[in-house]
C-alpha positions in Angstrom: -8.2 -35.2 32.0 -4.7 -33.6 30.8 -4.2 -36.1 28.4 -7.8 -35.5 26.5 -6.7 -32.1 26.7 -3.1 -32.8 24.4 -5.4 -35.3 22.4 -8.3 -32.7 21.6 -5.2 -30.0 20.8 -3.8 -32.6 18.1 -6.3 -33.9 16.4 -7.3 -29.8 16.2 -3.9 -29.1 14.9 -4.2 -31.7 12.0 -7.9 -30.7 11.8 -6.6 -27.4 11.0 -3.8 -27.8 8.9 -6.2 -30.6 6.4 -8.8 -27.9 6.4 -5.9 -25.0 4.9 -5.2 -27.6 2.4 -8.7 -28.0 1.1 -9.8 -24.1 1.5 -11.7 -24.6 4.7 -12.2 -22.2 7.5 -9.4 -23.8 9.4 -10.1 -22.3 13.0 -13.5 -23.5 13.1 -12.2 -27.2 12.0 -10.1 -27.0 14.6 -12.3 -26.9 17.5 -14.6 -29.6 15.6 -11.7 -31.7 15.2 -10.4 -30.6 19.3 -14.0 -32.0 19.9 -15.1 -34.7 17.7 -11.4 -36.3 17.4 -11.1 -38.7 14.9 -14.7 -38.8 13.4 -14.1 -35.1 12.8 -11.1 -36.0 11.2 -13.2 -38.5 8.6 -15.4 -35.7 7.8 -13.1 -33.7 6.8 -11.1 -36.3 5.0 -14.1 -37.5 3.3 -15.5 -33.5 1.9 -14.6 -32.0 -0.9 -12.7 -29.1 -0.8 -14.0 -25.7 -1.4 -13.2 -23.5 -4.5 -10.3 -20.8 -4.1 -11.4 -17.5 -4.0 -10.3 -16.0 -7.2 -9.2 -12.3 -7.8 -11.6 -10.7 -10.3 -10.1 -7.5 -10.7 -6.6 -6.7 -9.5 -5.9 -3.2 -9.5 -2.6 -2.1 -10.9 -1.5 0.6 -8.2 -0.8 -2.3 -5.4 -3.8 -1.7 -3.4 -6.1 -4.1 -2.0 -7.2 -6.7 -4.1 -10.7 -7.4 -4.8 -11.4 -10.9 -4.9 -15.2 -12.9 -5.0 -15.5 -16.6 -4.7 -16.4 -18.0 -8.1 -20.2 -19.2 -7.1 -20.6 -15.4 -5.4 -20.0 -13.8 -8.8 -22.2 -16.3 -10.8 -25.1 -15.0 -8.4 -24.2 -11.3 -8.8 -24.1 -12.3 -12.9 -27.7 -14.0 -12.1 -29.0 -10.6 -10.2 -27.3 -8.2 -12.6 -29.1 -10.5 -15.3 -32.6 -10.7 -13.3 -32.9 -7.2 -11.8 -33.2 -4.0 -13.2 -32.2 -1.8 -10.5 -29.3 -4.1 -9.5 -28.5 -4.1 -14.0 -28.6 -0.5 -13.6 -26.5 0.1 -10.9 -23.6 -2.3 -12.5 -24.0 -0.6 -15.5 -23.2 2.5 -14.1 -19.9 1.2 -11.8 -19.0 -0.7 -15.1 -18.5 2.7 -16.8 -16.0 3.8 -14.6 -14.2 0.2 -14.9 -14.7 -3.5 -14.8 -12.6 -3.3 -11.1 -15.6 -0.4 -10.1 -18.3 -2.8 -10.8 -16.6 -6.1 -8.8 -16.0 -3.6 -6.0 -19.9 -2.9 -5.9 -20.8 -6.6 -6.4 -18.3 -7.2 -3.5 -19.9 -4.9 -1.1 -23.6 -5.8 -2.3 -23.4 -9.7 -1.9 -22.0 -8.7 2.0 -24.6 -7.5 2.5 -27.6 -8.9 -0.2 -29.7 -5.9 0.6 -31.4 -3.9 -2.1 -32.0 -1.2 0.4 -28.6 -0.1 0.6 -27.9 -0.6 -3.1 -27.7 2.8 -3.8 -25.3 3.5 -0.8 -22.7 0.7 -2.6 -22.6 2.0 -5.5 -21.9 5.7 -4.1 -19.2 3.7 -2.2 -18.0 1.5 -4.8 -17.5 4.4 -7.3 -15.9 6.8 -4.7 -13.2 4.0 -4.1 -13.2 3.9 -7.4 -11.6 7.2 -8.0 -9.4 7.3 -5.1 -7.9 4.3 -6.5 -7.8 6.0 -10.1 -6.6 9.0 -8.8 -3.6 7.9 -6.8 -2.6 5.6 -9.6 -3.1 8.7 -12.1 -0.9 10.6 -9.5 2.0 8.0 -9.3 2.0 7.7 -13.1 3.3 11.4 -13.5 6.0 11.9 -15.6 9.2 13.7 -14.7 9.5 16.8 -16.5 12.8 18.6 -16.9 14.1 22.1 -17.5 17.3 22.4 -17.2 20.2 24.9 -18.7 22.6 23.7 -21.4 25.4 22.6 -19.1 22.6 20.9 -16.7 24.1 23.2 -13.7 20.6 24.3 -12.3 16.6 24.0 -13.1 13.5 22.7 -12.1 11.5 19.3 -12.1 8.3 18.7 -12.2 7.4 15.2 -10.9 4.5 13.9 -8.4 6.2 16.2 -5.6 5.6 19.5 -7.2 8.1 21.5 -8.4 11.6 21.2 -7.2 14.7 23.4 -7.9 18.3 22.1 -8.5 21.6 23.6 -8.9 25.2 21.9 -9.3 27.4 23.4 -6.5 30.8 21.9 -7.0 30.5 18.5 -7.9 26.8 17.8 -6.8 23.8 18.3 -7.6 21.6 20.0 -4.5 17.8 20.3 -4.9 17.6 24.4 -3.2 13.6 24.5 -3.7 10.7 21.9 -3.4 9.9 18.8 -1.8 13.1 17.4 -1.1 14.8 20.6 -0.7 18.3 19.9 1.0 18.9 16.8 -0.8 22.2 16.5 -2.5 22.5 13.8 -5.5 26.5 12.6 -6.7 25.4 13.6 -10.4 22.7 14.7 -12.4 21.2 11.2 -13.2 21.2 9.8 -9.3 18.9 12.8 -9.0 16.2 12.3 -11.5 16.4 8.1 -10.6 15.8 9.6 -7.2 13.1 12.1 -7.8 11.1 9.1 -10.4 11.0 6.9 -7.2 
Protein backbone atom coordinates (compact mmCIF):
# COMPACT_ATOMS: atom_id res chain seq x y z
CA UNK A 1 0.00 0.00 0.00
CA UNK A 2 3.07 2.50 0.89
CA UNK A 3 4.65 1.91 -2.21
CA UNK A 4 1.34 3.11 -4.36
CA UNK A 5 1.43 5.81 -2.14
CA UNK A 6 5.40 7.07 -3.28
CA UNK A 7 4.23 6.01 -6.86
CA UNK A 8 0.89 8.10 -6.92
CA UNK A 9 3.29 11.12 -5.22
CA UNK A 10 5.67 10.86 -8.34
CA UNK A 11 3.94 10.56 -11.13
CA UNK A 12 1.94 13.74 -9.33
CA UNK A 13 5.18 15.51 -9.11
CA UNK A 14 6.04 15.14 -12.86
CA UNK A 15 2.35 15.60 -13.53
CA UNK A 16 2.76 18.83 -12.02
CA UNK A 17 5.92 20.14 -13.05
CA UNK A 18 4.73 19.02 -17.29
CA UNK A 19 1.60 20.83 -16.52
CA UNK A 20 3.76 24.36 -15.35
CA UNK A 21 5.56 23.93 -18.56
CA UNK A 22 2.53 23.94 -20.75
CA UNK A 23 0.38 26.61 -18.68
CA UNK A 24 -1.79 24.12 -16.96
CA UNK A 25 -3.38 24.30 -13.56
CA UNK A 26 -0.54 22.33 -12.12
CA UNK A 27 -2.22 21.31 -8.66
CA UNK A 28 -5.09 19.83 -10.23
CA UNK A 29 -2.78 17.66 -12.70
CA UNK A 30 -1.24 16.61 -9.87
CA UNK A 31 -3.86 14.72 -8.19
CA UNK A 32 -4.94 13.33 -11.82
CA UNK A 33 -1.58 12.25 -12.45
CA UNK A 34 -1.28 10.95 -8.23
CA UNK A 35 -4.38 9.00 -9.58
CA UNK A 36 -4.39 8.04 -13.06
CA UNK A 37 -0.40 7.33 -13.12
CA UNK A 38 0.93 6.91 -16.30
CA UNK A 39 -2.25 7.29 -18.50
CA UNK A 40 -2.56 10.65 -16.90
CA UNK A 41 0.75 11.27 -17.72
CA UNK A 42 -0.18 10.60 -21.79
CA UNK A 43 -2.81 13.04 -21.52
CA UNK A 44 -0.99 15.47 -20.56
CA UNK A 45 1.88 14.72 -22.86
CA UNK A 46 -0.43 14.37 -25.72
CA UNK A 47 -2.59 18.20 -24.98
CA UNK A 48 -1.68 21.10 -26.19
CA UNK A 49 -0.61 23.63 -24.01
CA UNK A 50 -2.67 26.52 -23.03
CA UNK A 51 -1.98 30.23 -24.12
CA UNK A 52 -0.08 32.52 -21.44
CA UNK A 53 -2.03 34.96 -19.94
CA UNK A 54 -0.86 38.15 -21.37
CA UNK A 55 -0.68 41.61 -19.49
CA UNK A 56 -3.01 44.09 -21.32
CA UNK A 57 -2.37 47.11 -19.49
CA UNK A 58 0.53 47.45 -17.09
CA UNK A 59 0.30 50.32 -14.97
CA UNK A 60 3.30 52.39 -14.60
CA UNK A 61 3.23 53.13 -10.68
CA UNK A 62 4.22 49.22 -9.80
CA UNK A 63 0.90 48.18 -8.74
CA UNK A 64 -0.87 45.12 -9.60
CA UNK A 65 -0.85 44.18 -13.00
CA UNK A 66 -3.95 43.60 -14.87
CA UNK A 67 -3.59 40.72 -17.09
CA UNK A 68 -6.68 38.71 -19.31
CA UNK A 69 -6.03 35.54 -21.14
CA UNK A 70 -5.95 36.35 -24.82
CA UNK A 71 -9.43 34.32 -25.79
CA UNK A 72 -11.10 36.30 -22.56
CA UNK A 73 -10.37 39.62 -24.18
CA UNK A 74 -11.48 38.60 -27.73
CA UNK A 75 -15.01 37.82 -25.96
CA UNK A 76 -15.11 41.12 -24.03
CA UNK A 77 -13.99 42.76 -27.85
CA UNK A 78 -17.09 40.48 -29.11
CA UNK A 79 -19.58 41.94 -26.12
CA UNK A 80 -18.23 45.42 -26.31
CA UNK A 81 -18.89 44.98 -30.21
CA UNK A 82 -22.52 43.24 -29.73
CA UNK A 83 -23.91 45.06 -26.70
CA UNK A 84 -24.85 48.43 -26.15
CA UNK A 85 -24.96 48.71 -22.54
CA UNK A 86 -21.73 46.65 -22.16
CA UNK A 87 -20.22 49.41 -25.55
CA UNK A 88 -21.36 52.08 -23.29
CA UNK A 89 -19.99 51.15 -20.20
CA UNK A 90 -16.34 50.53 -21.96
CA UNK A 91 -16.62 53.68 -23.50
CA UNK A 92 -16.98 55.37 -20.57
CA UNK A 93 -13.87 53.42 -18.43
CA UNK A 94 -11.98 53.99 -21.85
CA UNK A 95 -12.13 57.72 -21.24
CA UNK A 96 -10.33 57.59 -18.14
CA UNK A 97 -7.66 55.12 -19.80
CA UNK A 98 -7.18 52.13 -21.92
CA UNK A 99 -5.82 50.29 -18.27
CA UNK A 100 -9.61 51.64 -16.77
CA UNK A 101 -11.39 49.83 -19.31
CA UNK A 102 -9.29 46.25 -19.02
CA UNK A 103 -9.77 46.72 -15.33
CA UNK A 104 -13.72 46.70 -16.03
CA UNK A 105 -13.50 43.90 -18.61
CA UNK A 106 -11.44 42.02 -16.00
CA UNK A 107 -13.92 42.29 -13.23
CA UNK A 108 -17.00 41.76 -15.80
CA UNK A 109 -15.88 38.43 -17.45
CA UNK A 110 -15.44 37.15 -13.49
CA UNK A 111 -18.31 37.52 -13.17
CA UNK A 112 -20.35 37.57 -16.91
CA UNK A 113 -23.26 39.25 -15.21
CA UNK A 114 -24.95 42.19 -16.84
CA UNK A 115 -26.63 42.86 -13.53
CA UNK A 116 -23.73 44.04 -11.83
CA UNK A 117 -22.32 45.85 -14.84
CA UNK A 118 -23.02 49.04 -13.46
CA UNK A 119 -21.38 48.10 -10.08
CA UNK A 120 -17.85 47.22 -12.25
CA UNK A 121 -17.67 50.05 -13.82
CA UNK A 122 -18.17 52.26 -10.45
CA UNK A 123 -15.40 49.87 -9.31
CA UNK A 124 -13.27 49.81 -12.26
CA UNK A 125 -13.12 53.63 -12.52
CA UNK A 126 -12.71 54.23 -8.72
CA UNK A 127 -9.46 51.94 -8.90
CA UNK A 128 -8.93 53.87 -11.63
CA UNK A 129 -8.18 57.01 -9.84
CA UNK A 130 -6.58 55.65 -6.90
CA UNK A 131 -4.17 54.30 -9.14
CA UNK A 132 -3.93 57.75 -11.04
CA UNK A 133 -3.82 59.54 -8.05
CA UNK A 134 -0.95 57.89 -6.20
CA UNK A 135 1.10 57.85 -9.41
CA UNK A 136 0.16 61.71 -9.91
CA UNK A 137 1.36 61.97 -6.14
CA UNK A 138 4.73 60.09 -6.57
CA UNK A 139 5.48 62.13 -9.77
CA UNK A 140 5.78 65.53 -7.65
CA UNK A 141 8.52 67.45 -8.37
CA UNK A 142 10.95 68.77 -5.70
CA UNK A 143 10.67 72.33 -5.42
CA UNK A 144 13.39 74.43 -3.74
CA UNK A 145 13.75 77.76 -2.03
CA UNK A 146 16.73 78.21 -0.68
CA UNK A 147 19.00 81.43 0.33
CA UNK A 148 22.09 82.38 -1.78
CA UNK A 149 24.61 80.51 0.23
CA UNK A 150 22.05 77.39 0.45
CA UNK A 151 22.43 77.69 4.46
CA UNK A 152 18.52 77.22 5.15
CA UNK A 153 14.97 76.97 3.24
CA UNK A 154 12.14 74.99 2.42
CA UNK A 155 11.22 72.00 0.00
CA UNK A 156 8.36 71.19 -1.23
CA UNK A 157 8.16 67.51 -2.37
CA UNK A 158 5.43 64.69 -1.94
CA UNK A 159 5.93 65.00 1.99
CA UNK A 160 4.76 68.54 2.27
CA UNK A 161 6.75 71.13 3.14
CA UNK A 162 10.02 70.71 4.96
CA UNK A 163 12.45 73.22 6.50
CA UNK A 164 16.32 73.01 6.36
CA UNK A 165 19.17 74.80 7.77
CA UNK A 166 23.03 74.15 7.56
CA UNK A 167 24.35 73.96 11.25
CA UNK A 168 28.04 73.48 11.01
CA UNK A 169 28.85 71.25 8.34
CA UNK A 170 25.31 69.59 7.75
CA UNK A 171 22.45 70.09 6.55
CA UNK A 172 19.41 69.33 9.33
CA UNK A 173 15.75 69.38 8.12
CA UNK A 174 14.22 71.60 11.59
CA UNK A 175 10.46 71.47 10.05
CA UNK A 176 8.33 68.92 8.07
CA UNK A 177 8.13 65.33 7.39
CA UNK A 178 11.47 64.21 8.14
CA UNK A 179 12.11 66.72 10.72
CA UNK A 180 15.44 65.59 12.69
CA UNK A 181 17.14 64.28 9.69
CA UNK A 182 20.58 65.47 9.16
CA UNK A 183 22.06 65.14 5.41
CA UNK A 184 26.44 65.34 4.94
CA UNK A 185 25.66 68.19 2.32
CA UNK A 186 23.09 69.92 0.50
CA UNK A 187 22.73 67.42 -2.41
CA UNK A 188 22.54 64.01 -0.14
CA UNK A 189 19.50 65.92 1.07
CA UNK A 190 17.47 66.69 -1.95
CA UNK A 191 18.58 62.82 -3.46
CA UNK A 192 17.13 61.92 -0.05
CA UNK A 193 13.95 63.89 -0.04
CA UNK A 194 13.25 62.82 -4.19
CA UNK A 195 13.21 59.13 -2.92
Amino acid sequence: MFIFVIIGIVFGFIGAMMAKSKNKEPVLWFIICAFTGLIGIIILAVSKADEKAVVIALPQDGSRAVAMKPDQWKKWLALVELDQDIAAAAATARERGPECEVILAEKYMTLNDKNYLSAATAKAIAEFDVKQAAQAKKIVPLKVEADDNKTSGTITSQFGISKFSKTGGSYKITEGAFSGYSYVSYDAMLKALEA
